[in-house]
C-alpha positions as CSV (number, residue, x, y, z in Angstrom):
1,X,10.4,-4.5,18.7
2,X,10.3,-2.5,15.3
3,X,12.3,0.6,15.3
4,X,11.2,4.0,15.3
5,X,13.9,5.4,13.0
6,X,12.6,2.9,10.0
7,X,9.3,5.0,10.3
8,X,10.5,7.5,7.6
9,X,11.5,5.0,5.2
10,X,8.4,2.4,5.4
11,X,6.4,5.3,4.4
12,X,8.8,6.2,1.7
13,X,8.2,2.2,0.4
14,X,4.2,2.7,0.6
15,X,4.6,6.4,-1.5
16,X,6.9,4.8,-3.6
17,X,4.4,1.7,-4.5
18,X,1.5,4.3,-4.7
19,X,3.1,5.7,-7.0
20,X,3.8,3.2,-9.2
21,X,0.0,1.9,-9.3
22,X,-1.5,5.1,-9.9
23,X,0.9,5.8,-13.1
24,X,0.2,2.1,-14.3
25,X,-3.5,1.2,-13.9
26,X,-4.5,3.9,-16.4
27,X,-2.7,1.6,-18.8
28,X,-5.0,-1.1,-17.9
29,X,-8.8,-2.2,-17.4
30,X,-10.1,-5.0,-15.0
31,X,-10.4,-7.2,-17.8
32,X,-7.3,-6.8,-18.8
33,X,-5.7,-7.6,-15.9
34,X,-7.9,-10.7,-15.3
35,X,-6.1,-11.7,-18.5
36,X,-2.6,-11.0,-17.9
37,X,-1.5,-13.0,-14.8
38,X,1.9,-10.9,-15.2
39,X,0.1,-7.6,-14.8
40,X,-2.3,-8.9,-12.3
41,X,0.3,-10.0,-9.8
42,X,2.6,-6.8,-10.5
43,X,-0.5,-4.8,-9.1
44,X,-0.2,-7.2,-6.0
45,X,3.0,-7.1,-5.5
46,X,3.3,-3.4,-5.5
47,X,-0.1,-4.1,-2.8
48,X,1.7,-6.2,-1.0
49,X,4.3,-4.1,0.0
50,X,2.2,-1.0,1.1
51,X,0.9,-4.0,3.4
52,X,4.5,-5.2,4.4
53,X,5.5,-1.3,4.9
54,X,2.8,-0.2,7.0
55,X,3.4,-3.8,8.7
56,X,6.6,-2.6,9.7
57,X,5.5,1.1,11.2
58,X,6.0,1.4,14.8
59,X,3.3,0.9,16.8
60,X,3.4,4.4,18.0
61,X,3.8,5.9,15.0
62,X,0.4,4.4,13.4
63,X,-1.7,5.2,16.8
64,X,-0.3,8.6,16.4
65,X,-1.5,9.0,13.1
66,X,-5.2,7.4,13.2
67,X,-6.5,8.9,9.8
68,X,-5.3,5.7,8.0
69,X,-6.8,2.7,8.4
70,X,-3.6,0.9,9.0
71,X,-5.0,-2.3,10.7
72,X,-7.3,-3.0,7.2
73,X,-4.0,-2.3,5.0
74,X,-2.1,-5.0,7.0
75,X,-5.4,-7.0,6.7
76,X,-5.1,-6.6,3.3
77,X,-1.4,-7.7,3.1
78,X,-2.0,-11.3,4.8
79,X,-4.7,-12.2,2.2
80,X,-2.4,-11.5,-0.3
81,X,0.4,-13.1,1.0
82,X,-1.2,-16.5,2.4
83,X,-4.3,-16.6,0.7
84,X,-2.4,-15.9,-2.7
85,X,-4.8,-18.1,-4.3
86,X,-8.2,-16.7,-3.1
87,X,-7.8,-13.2,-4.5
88,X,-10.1,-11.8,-6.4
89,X,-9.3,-9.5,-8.9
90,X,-12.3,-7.1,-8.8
91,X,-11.7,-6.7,-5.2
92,X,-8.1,-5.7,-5.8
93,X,-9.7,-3.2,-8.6
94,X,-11.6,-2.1,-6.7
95,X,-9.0,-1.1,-4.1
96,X,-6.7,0.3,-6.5
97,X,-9.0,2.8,-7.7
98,X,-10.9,3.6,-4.3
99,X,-8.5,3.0,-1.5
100,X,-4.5,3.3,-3.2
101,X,-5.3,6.9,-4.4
102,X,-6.6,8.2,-1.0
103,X,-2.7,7.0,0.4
104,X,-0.8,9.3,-1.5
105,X,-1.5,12.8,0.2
106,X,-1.3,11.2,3.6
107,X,2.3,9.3,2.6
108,X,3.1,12.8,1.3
109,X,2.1,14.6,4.6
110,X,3.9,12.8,7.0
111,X,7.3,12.5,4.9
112,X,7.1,16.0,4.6
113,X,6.1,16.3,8.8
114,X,9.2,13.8,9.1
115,X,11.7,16.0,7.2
116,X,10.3,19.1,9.1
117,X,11.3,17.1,12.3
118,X,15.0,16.2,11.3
């Protein structure tokens, strides 16, 4: 069983990796990545461990908090991970600039509703 306490610091991981994309793919373009396998797999690394982080919530604390699609991050994380070799680097474009940005306020919100609690 996962334990509840590590709740605050998984979502410190995911804000943490958020982070980090958003101040790096400005640097970038799709093309550019698609060129630079060392670029291209830091962006799914970082990826990767919003997947293993959210992964690692408690149970109860992603079905109390339903406004993120948790189940499709996780998703997201086992391509990666096993099917290493089948990604497809518009797809993971096209979730950094759609899907990582919409993370940050709600990794914000509940670390600040965490530190409000303790």
């Amino acid at each position: 069983m996962r334990e509840k306490i590590r709740d605050k610091d998984r979502l410190r991981h995911i804000l943490d990796a958020v982070c980090v994309i958003l101040e790096r793919k400005g640097h970038y373009t799709l093309e550019e990545i698609q060129e630079n396998p060392i670029v291209f797999f830091g962006f799914v690394k970082h990826v990767e461990i919003i997947g293993e982080a959210v992964y690692m919530l408690t149970q109860e604390f992603r079905t109390s908090h339903p406004e993120v699609e948790w189940d499709v991050i996780e998703s997201m994380r086992h391509v990666l991970v096993h099917g290493y070799y089948k990604i497809k680097p518009k797809q993971l474009w096209l979730t950094i600039e759609n899907d990582i940005p919409k993370l940050k306020p709600w990794m914000e919100f509940y670390l600040k509703e965490a530190d409000s609690r303790e």
